[in-house]
Structure formats: structure tokens, C-alpha cells
N, C-alpha and C positions, 0 to 999 in steps of 0.2 A: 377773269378779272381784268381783263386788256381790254374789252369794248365798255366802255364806258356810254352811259344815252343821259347823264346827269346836266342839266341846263341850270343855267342861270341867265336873267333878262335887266336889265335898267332902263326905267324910262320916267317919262315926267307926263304931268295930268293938270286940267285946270289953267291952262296958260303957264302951264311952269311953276305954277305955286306950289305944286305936291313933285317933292322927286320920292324914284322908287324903285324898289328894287322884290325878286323874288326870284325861289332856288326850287329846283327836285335836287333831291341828294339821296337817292335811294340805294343807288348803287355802291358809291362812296361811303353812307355808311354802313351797309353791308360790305364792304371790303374791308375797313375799319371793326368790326365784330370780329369778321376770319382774323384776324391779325392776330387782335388783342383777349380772342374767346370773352368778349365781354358778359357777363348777365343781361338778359331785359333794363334791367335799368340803367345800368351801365351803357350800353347801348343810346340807349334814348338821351341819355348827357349829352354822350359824347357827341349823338348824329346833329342833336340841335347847337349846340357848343360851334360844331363843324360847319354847317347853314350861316349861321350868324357869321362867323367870322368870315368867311366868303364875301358875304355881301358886302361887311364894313369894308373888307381888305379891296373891295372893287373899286373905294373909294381913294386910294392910295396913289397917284400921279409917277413917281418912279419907277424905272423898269426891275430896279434892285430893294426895294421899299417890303416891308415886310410889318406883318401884324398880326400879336400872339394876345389871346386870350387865355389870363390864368384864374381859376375859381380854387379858393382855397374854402373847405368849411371843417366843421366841427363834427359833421357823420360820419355814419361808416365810409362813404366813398372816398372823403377826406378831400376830393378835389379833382381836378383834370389841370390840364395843357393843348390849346392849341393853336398853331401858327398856319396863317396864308399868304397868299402873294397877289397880283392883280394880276396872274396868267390864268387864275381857277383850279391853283394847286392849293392841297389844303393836307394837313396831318395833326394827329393828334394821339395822346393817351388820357387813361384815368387810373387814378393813384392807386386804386382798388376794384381793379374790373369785376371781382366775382359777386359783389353785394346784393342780399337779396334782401328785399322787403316785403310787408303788404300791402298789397293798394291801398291810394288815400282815400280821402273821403270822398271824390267825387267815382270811386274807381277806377282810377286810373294809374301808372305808373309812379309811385312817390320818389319824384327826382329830389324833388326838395327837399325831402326828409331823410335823402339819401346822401346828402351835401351838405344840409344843414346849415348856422349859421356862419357868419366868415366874410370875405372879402369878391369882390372881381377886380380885378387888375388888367388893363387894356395897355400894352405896348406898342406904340407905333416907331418901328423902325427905319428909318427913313436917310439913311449914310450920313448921317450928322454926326458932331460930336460925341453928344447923347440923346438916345432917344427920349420920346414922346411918352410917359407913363400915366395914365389916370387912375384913379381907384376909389371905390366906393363899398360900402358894406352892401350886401346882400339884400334883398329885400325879400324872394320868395326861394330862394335856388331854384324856382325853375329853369333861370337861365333869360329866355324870353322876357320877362318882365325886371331882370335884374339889367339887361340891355336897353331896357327902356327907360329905365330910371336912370342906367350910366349918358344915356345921351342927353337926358334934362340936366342931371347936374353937375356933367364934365364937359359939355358940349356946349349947351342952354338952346339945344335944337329941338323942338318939341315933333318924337316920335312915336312909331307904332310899331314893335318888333314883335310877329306873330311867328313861331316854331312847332314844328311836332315831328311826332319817330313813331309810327305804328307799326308794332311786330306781327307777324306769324306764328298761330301756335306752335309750332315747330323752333321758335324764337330769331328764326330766319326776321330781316326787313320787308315789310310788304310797303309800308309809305313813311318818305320822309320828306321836312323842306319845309319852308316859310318865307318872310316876307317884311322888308321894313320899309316902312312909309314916314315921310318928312315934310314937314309943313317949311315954306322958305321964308323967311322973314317978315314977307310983304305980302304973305297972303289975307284973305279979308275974312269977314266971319263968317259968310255964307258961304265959304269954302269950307272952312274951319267944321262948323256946326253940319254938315251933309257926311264928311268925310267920319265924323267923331259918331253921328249915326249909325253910318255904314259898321265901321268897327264894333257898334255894341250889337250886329243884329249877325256876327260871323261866331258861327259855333266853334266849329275849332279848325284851326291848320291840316290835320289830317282828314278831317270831315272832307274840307274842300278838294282834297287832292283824291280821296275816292271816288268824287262826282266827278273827275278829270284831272287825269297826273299831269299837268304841266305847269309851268309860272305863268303864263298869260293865265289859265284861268284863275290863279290865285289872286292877281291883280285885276283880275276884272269882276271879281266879287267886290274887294275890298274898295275899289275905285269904283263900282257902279254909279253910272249917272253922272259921271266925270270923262273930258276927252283925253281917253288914255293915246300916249305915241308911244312905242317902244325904240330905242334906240339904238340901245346893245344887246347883243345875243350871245354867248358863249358854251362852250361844254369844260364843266368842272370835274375835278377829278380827286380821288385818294392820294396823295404823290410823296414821297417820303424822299429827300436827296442824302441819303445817309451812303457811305460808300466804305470799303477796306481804307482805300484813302486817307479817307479823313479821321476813321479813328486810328490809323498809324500817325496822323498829326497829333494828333489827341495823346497818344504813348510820347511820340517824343518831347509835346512840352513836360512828361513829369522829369527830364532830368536823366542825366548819365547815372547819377550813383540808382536812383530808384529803379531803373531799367536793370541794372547790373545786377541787383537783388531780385529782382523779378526772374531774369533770368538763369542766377543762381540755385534755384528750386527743379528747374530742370523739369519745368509740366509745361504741357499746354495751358493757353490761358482762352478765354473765349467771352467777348464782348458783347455784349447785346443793347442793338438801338431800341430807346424807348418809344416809339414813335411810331416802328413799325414793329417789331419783335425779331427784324435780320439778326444772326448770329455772324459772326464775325470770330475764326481763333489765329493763334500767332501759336509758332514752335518757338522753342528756346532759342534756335538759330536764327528764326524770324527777330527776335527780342534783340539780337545782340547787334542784328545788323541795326534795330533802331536806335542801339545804346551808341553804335559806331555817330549814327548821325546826329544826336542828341550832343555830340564831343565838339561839334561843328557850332561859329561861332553862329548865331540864331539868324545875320542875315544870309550866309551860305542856304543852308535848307527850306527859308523862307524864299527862295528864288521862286 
């Protein structure tokens, strides 16, 4: 799970009028499946969920800037979480990995009907006071087109966010990854009208990535007939920064007395990050040294 070969590229087409970006995420999200045991479908959220976000988060100018995608719906899956950064680190859960469906009507995985109706919420973190929130209701749950519609009407940037996760019978990942494409303000219609072509004559995300696993060729489908540059290259990864650390921060903000009770019980207690599924346990003695530091006045420990 340490050699990662997952890419992502950004570049611009047309004189600049088309920016663009596209991912493999194969590996990534097969590492996310081991984590979280996800289902097939579960799976497929999450890995296009994880694509997406990447790509937006590449858009992010800060070296500390952070951007979480949250889909809440009314299916069984009930929703996910997931957050990236602009180094190509990305993590995520879903609120009910083990969901299973039947395929929809076109045969395919029903993400959507596994989400169901509800929101997407786009968080841009960016060390401000507060951050940056959008949110708009659902359109398909597939994800992919609930991102396209988040960018017409939280953005007013007219896009084209194409996603896919195709498994292995074995439910292992065989292809993931997609691709979002951006008309710039000033572009003309004969731009506009070629590229809106192109898009309707592309079968699916995963299709293209069996013809050749990488983002150039996924942008050079979707940009055919346009002069593609690439500009940026990177390798993306699963990255989870959850640490004993931090959730010993986490114990000490509940408090001396709640710590004192905690460790009153006299068990082990044992933490688990949603993100990745680390386990993390404290002993009673562990507990009291936090309850000691919890007694300290908050900027002593916040040092």
C-alpha cells in the first residue's frame, strides 16, 4: 500500500479558454476499500467522491488550505465525507460502507439510489476566520453530476466533472479516476460548441481508462481537437494524518472531571479514526496522565 502509481495532471486547452484537470485513483481507492471493507457500491462513492475532490482541492492556492466534500442523503448509504489538500493527499469514509444494491437501470452500480436524495456541501478551508461553505441539493447522487451542477450554481463556472470506479469480480478496484473540464469566461462558442460535442460522444470515465490508464489519455479524449498543454503533473495518494497525538488532544479538550470518570471505570478505552479505521487505546493510567493535563490552564498544553 506504500508504492502508490496514482496521477493527477492540470492543464489548459484552446488558448487557455478550457482549464483542466484529470486523475487515476486506482490505487487510492483500493486502499480506501482495505481500510473501510467498503461494498461495490460503497466503493464506487467513495473512489469517485475521492477523484473529485482532488481535483477541486488542486485548485486551492495555500500551502495549509483544505477542502472536504460532504454528501448527506436519504438511502441506505446515508452519505460520506471527504477531505483533500493541494499536496495530492486525500481521505475519506462512508456512513455505511456495507450497502448493497441492484444494479440500476443502465446496469451499473446504483450510487445514487444508494445516497439517495439530500444535499452536497463543499467546504473550503482556507485559514480564515471562517471558512468557505457551498451547498446545493442533489441532483443524481451520482456524485459526478451533483459536482457539475455544484459548479454552475455556486461557482457560475460552467463545467464538466466526469467520474468512475470499476471493480473486479473479486470486488478488488480494477479502474478509477475522472476529469473536470472548465470553460473561462472569455471563451467563444466555437470553443464552447466542439468541446460540448466532444463530451456527449464520451461513453463513460471508466471505458476511457481501459483504453489507457492515465489522465493524459482521459483529457485527450475529452479535449480532442483542441491544443492540449499540460502543466502540472503529480502523484496522489490515500493519506490519513490522524495520529495517538491528536486524539490525546481530542481527550484532553473533554475536561478534568469527564477524564476523571473515564478513568474511574478502570478499562481500556480504544478510539477509532473514521477516516482510516486506526485504532488508537489509552489505559486508565494513560487517562489520568490526560486528566493531569486537562487541570492545566488551556494555554500551558496548547504550547
Amino acid at each position: 500500500m506504500e508504492n502508490y502509481k496514482d496521477t493527477m495532471i492540470r492543464a489548459v486547452a484552446a488558448d487557455a479558454q478550457i482549464n483542466a484537470f484529470a486523475i487515476t485513483s486506482r490505487d487510492l481507492t483500493e486502499t480506501a476499500r482495505q481500510a473501510h471493507n467498503t461494498s461495490p457500491i460503497a466503493t464506487a462513492a467513495l473512489g469517485r467522491a475521492m477523484s473529485g475532490a482532488l481535483m477541486m482541492a488542486d485548485m486551492l492556492k495555500g500551502p495549509r488550505d483544505l477542502l472536504t466534500l460532504q454528501i448527506d442523503g436519504d438511502g441506505p448509504m446515508q452519505g460520506l465525507v471527504v477531505t483533500a489538500d493541494n499536496k495530492g493527499n486525500v481521505k475519506g469514509y462512508v456512513k455505511n460502507p456495507s450497502v448493497i444494491l441492484p444494479p440500476n437501470a443502465q446496469g451499473h452500480l446504483n450510487v445514487g439510489g444508494a445516497i439517495g436524495a439530500g444535499t452536497l456541501t463543499v467546504i473550503r478551508d482556507m485559514n480564515l476566520k471562517d471558512p468557505y461553505i457551498g451547498q446545493i441539493p442533489l441532483v443524481t447522487g451520482e456524485i459526478a453530476e451533483d459536482l457539475t451542477a455544484y459548479y454552475a450554481q455556486s461557482e457560475q463556472i460552467p463545467s464538466s466533472v466526469g467520474l468512475g470506479v470499476l471493480m473486479n469480480r473479486d470486488n478488488t478496484v480494477r479502474r478509477a479516476g475522472g476529469f473536470v473540464v472548465q470553460l473561462m469566461p472569455f471563451a467563444d462558442e466555437e470553443v464552447i460548441s466542439r468541446l460540448e460535442e466532444n463530451i456527449r460522444g464520451i461513453s463513460s470515465v471508466t471505458a476511457m481508462l481501459e483504453e489507457e490508464n492515465t489522465p493524459d489519455h482521459l483529457l485527450e479524449t475529452v479535449l480532442r481537437g483542441f491544443d492540449l498543454q499540460i502543466n502540472t503533473r503529480e502523484d496522489v495518494r490515500f493519506h490519513c494524518n490522524c495520529s495517538r497525538e491528536r486524539f490525546e488532544r481530542g481527550l484532553i479538550l473533554l475536561g478534568e472531571k469527564e477524564l476523571e470518570s473515564i478513568a474511574a471505570e478502570g478499562k481500556e478505552i480504544e478510539l477509532h479514526c473514521q477516516f482510516c479505521s486506526r485504532s488508537y487505546k489509552y489505559t486508565p493510567d494513560e487517562i489520568q496522565r490526560l486528566r493531569m493535563i486537562a487541570k492545566q490552564p488551556a494555554a500551558d498544553y496548547n504550547k
